[in-house]
C-alpha positions as CSV (number, residue, x, y, z in Angstrom):
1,X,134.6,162.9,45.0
2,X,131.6,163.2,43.1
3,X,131.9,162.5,39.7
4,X,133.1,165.1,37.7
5,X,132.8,166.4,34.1
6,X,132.0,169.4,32.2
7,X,128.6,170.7,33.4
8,X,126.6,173.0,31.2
9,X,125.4,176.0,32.8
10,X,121.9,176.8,31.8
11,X,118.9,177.1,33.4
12,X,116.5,174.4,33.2
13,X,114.4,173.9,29.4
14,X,111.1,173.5,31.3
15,X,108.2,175.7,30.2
16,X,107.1,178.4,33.1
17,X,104.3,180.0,31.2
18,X,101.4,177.4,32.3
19,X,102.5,177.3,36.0
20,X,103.3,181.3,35.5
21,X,99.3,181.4,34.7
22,X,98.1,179.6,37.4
23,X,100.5,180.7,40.4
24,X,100.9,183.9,40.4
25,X,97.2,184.8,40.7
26,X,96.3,182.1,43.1
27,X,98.5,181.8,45.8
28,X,98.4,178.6,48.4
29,X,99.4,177.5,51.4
30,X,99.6,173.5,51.7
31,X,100.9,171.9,55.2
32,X,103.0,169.0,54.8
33,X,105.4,166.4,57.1
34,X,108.6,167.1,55.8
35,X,111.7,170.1,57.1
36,X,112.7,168.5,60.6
37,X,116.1,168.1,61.1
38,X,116.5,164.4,62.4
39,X,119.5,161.9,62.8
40,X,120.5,159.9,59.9
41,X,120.9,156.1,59.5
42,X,124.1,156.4,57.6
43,X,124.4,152.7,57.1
44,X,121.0,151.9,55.6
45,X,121.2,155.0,53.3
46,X,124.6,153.8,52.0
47,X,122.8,151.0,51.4
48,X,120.2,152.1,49.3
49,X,122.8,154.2,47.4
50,X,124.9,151.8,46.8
51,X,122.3,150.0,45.2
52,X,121.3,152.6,43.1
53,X,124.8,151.9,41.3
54,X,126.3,155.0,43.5
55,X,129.8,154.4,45.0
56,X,131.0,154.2,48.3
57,X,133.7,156.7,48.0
58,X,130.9,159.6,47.1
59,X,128.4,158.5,49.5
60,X,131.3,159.0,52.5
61,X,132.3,162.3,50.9
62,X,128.8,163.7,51.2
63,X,128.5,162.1,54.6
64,X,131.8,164.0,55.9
65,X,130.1,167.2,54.4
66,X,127.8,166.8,56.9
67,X,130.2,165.7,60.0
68,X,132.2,168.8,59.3
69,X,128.7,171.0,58.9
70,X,128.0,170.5,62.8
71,X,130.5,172.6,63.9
72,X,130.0,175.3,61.1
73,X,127.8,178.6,61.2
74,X,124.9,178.7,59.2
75,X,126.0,181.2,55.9
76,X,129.0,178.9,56.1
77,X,127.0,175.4,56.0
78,X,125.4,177.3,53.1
79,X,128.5,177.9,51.1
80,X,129.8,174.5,51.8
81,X,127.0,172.7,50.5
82,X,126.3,175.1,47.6
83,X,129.7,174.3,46.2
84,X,129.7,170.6,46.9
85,X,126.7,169.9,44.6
86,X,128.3,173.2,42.3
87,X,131.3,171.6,41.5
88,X,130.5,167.9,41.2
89,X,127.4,167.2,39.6
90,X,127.3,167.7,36.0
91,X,124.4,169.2,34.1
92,X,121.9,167.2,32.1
93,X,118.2,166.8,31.5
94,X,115.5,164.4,32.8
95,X,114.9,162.6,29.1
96,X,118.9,161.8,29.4
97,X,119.2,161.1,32.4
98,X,116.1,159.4,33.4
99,X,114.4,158.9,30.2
100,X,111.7,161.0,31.1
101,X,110.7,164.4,30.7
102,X,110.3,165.7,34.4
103,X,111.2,163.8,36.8
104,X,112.5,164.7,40.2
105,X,115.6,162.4,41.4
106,X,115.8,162.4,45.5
107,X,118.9,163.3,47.1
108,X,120.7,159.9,46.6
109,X,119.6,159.2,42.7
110,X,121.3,162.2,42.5
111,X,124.1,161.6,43.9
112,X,124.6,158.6,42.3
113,X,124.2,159.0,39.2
114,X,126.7,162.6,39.5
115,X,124.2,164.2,37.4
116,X,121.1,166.3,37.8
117,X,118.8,169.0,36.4
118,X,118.2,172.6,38.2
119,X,115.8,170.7,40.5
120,X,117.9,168.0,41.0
121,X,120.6,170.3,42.5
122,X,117.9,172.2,44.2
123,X,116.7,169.4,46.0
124,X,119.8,167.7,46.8
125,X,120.9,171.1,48.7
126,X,117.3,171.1,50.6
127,X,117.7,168.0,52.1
128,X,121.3,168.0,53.0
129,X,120.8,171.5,54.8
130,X,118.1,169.7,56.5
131,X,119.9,167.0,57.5
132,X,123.2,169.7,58.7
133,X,120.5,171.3,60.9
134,X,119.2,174.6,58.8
135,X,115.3,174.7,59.7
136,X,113.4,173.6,56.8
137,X,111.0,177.1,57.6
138,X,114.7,178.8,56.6
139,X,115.2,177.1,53.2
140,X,112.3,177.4,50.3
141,X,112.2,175.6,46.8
142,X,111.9,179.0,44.0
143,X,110.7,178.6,40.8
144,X,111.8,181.8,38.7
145,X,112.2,182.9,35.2
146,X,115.8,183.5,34.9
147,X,116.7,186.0,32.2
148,X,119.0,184.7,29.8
149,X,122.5,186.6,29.4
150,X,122.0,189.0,32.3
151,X,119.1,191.6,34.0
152,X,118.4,193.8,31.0
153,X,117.4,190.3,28.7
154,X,114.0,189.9,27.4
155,X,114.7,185.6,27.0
156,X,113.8,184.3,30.0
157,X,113.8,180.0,30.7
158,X,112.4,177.9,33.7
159,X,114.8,177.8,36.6
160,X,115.0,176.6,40.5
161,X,117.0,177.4,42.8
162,X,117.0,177.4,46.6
163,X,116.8,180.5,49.0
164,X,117.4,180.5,52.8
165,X,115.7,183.2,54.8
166,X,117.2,184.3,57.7
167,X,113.6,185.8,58.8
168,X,110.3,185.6,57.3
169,X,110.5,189.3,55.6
170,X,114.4,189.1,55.5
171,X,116.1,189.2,51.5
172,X,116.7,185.4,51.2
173,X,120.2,184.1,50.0
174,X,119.7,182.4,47.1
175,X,122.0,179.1,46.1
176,X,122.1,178.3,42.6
177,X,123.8,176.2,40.4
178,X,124.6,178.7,37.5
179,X,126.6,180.7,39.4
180,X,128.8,178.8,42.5
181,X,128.4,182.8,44.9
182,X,126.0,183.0,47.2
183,X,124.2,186.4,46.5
184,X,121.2,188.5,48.4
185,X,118.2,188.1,46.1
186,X,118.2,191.8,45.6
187,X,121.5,191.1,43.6
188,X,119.7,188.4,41.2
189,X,117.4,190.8,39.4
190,X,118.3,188.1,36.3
191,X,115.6,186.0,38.6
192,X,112.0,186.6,38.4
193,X,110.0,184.3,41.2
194,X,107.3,182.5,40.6
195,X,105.8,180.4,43.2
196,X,108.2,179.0,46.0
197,X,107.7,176.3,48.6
198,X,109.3,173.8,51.3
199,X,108.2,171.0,53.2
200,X,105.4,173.3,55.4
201,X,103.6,174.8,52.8
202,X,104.0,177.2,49.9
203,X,103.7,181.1,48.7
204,X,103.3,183.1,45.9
205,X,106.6,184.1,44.6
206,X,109.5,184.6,47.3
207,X,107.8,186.7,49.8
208,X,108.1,186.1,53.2
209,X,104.5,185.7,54.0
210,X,102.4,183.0,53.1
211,X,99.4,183.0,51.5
212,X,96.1,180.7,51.6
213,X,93.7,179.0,49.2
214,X,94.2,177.6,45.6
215,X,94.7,174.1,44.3
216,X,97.3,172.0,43.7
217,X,99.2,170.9,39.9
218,X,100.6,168.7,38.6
219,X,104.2,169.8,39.2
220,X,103.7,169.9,43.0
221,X,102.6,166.4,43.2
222,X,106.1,165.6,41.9
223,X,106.8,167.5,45.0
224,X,104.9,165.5,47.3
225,X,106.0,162.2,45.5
226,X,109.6,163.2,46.0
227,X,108.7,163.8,49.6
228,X,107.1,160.2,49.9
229,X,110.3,158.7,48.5
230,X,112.9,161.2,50.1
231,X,111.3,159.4,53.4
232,X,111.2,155.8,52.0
233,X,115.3,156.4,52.3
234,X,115.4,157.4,55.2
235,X,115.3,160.9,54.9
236,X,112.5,162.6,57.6
C-alpha cells in the first residue's frame, strides 16, 4: 500500500488572487505534446522510483491499479484511481515536503514520498488516467477558489482538482482530494474555477470551449517543467 497516515483535509494555502487577476480576463489557448495514452516501461520507471527512495511494494500496487483499469469502464477507472491517491497519500505542503514553496512533484515523487499537496494529487490522478487509457482531451487540470466550510462561505483558499469531461460542453466530474465522491460539478458550488488546463492547451475557467490569446505565468511554466520531467520518466 501506499503509505498511510492521517491526511489533513484542506485545500491548498496558495494565494489565487494574482493568478485570479490575470486569468480570468485573459483567457489562452497554449498547444503542448503531452495527453496520449502510450505503453509504459514498467521496469525502468520502477527504477527511477525506486531511486527516489519509493518502495517496491507501492510502485507494484499502483502498477496493478492500472492492469485491473484495462478491463474497467471509464466513470469506474475514475473512482478507482480517485480513491487510490484519496486514501493513501497523506496531506502536506511543498516547504515540508520539498522545502520549497511551490513545487510540483511528478507522479513518481509523489508516490514515493506518500505525500503530496492538492496539485500533487491532481497530477498524480492526470497521469495515471492517462496511462489507463482516459484521453487526455477528457481530463483538465482546475484551479478553483474553494469556499471554506461549505457553498454559502465567504473564506475562500487556492485549490486543484481534476475534472473529466465526458464532451466538450458536458458538466465535468470533478475528482478531488477533500472529499473521496465523485460529484457533477453542478454539485460543487463550494468550487469557483479559475483557469483550467491539460496537456493540449488551456481555458478560462471550466468551460468546455477553449479560448485564444494571452500570455503565459509563472505558475504554468511549473506546468510545462513538470511535463518535461513527467517525460524524462518515462511518462509520454
Amino acid at each position: 500500500m501506499i503509505p498511510q497516515g492521517h491526511r489533513e483535509r484542506m485545500p491548498c494555502s496558495k494565494l489565487i488572487a494574482a493568478i485570479a487577476r490575470r486569468w480570468l480576463f485573459a483567457p489562452i489557448l497554449i498547444v503542448l505534446a503531452v495527453g496520449v495514452a502510450h505503453a509504459l516501461d514498467f521496469d525502468r520507471l520502477l527504477d527511477r522510483f525506486l531511486g527516489l527512495g519509493g518502495s517496491a511494494p507501492v510502485f507494484r500496487e499502483w502498477q496493478q491499479l492500472l492492469t485491473d483499469a484495462k478491463s474497467l469502464g471509464t466513470k469506474e477507472k475514475l473512482r478507482r484511481v480517485n480513491d487510490f491517491f484519496n486514501r493513501g497519500l497523506q496531506f502536506g505542503d511543498d516547504q515540508e515536503i520539498w522545502g520549497e514553496s511551490d513545487y510540483w512533484a511528478t507522479l513518481l515523487e509523489t508516490l514515493a514520498k506518500g505525500r503530496g499537496d492538492c496539485e500533487d494529487f491532481t497530477t498524480a490522478k492526470y497521469f495515471t488516467l492517462l496511462s489507463a487509457g482516459v484521453p487526455g482531451e477528457q481530463l483538465r487540470l482546475v484551479y478553483v477558489k474553494a469556499k471554506i466550510g461549505g457553498a454559502s462561505s465567504h473564506v475562500t483558499q487556492a485549490h486543484m482538482v481534476l475534472a473529466y469531461y465526458d464532451t466538450p460542453e458536458a458538466d465535468p466530474i470533478v475528482l478531488d482530494n477533500l472529499i473521496t465522491e465523485l460529484r457533477p460539478a453542478a454539485r460543487r458550488p463550494d468550487l469557483q474555477p479559475v483557469f483550467s488546463f491539460n496537456g493540449h492547451g488551456m481555458w478560462q475557467g471550466a468551460t468546455g470551449k477553449a479560448a485564444a490569446g494571452g500570455a503565459r505565468t509563472g505558475r504554468l511554466s511549473r506546468w510545462d517543467d513538470l511535463l518535461r520531467r513527467a517525460k524524462a520518466e518515462g511518462f509520454e
